[in-house]
C-alpha positions in Angstrom: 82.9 57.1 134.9 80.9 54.7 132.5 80.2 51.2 133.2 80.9 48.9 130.3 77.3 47.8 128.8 76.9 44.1 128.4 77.5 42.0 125.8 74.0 40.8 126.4 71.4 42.5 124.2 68.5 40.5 124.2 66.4 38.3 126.6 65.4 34.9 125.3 63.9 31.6 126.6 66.1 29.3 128.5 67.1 26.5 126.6 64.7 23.2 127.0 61.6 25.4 128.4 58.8 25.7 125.6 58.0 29.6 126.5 58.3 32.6 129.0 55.7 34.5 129.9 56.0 38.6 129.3 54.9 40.2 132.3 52.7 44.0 132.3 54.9 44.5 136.0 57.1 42.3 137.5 55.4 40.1 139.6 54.0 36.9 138.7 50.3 37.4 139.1 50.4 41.0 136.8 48.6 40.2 133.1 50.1 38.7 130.5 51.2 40.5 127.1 52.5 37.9 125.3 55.1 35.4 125.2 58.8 34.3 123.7 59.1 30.9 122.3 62.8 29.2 122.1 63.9 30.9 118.4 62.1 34.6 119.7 63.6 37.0 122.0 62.9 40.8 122.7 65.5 43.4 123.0 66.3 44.7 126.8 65.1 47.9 128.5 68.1 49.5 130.1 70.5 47.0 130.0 70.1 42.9 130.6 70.2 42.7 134.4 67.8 41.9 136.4 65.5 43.9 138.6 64.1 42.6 141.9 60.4 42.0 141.9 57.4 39.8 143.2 58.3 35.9 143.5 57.1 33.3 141.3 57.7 29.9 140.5 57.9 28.3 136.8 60.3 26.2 134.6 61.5 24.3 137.4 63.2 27.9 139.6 62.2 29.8 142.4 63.1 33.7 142.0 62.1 37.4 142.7 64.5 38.0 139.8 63.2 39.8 136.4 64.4 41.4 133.0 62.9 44.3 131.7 62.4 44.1 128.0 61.0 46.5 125.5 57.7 45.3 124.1 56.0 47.1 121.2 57.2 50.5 122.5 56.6 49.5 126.7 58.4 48.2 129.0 57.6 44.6 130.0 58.9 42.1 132.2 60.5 38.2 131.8 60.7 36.6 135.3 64.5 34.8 135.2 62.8 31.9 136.2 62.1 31.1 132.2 63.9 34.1 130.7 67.5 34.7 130.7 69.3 37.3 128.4 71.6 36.8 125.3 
């Protein structure tokens, strides 16, 4: 049985926060790759959920929460503290 995919393709910004930070892992003291600025946004890794990882605290949110993105061929990470998918 298939699941039906998610109208969600991409992840973004959230609106009224300047940037997120992409992640190398999904914790929030792993290196940063690079960033997505409101207007920007990366397409998702296996689908727009979010995967369970370290917590962090930024834009105002507490969460263990994170989407995995595809970032110049590897897959990164966007805590849903800042990201959120489109």
């Amino acid at each position: 049985m298939k699941t039906r995919p998610s109208a969600a393709a991409r992840v973004t910004v959230k609106p009224g926060w300047e940037l997120a930070r992409i992640r190398a892992y999904a914790r929030g003291n792993s290196s940063i790759e690079g960033e997505i600025k409101p207007g920007e946004s990366w397409p998702c890794s296996g689908g727009c959920g979010t995967v369970a990882g370290g917590h962090v605290t930024a834009c105002g949110t507490s969460s263990n929460q994170w989407y995995a993105i595809s970032h110049y061929g590897s897959v990164r990470y966007v805590s849903a503290t800042c990201g959120t998918s489109i």
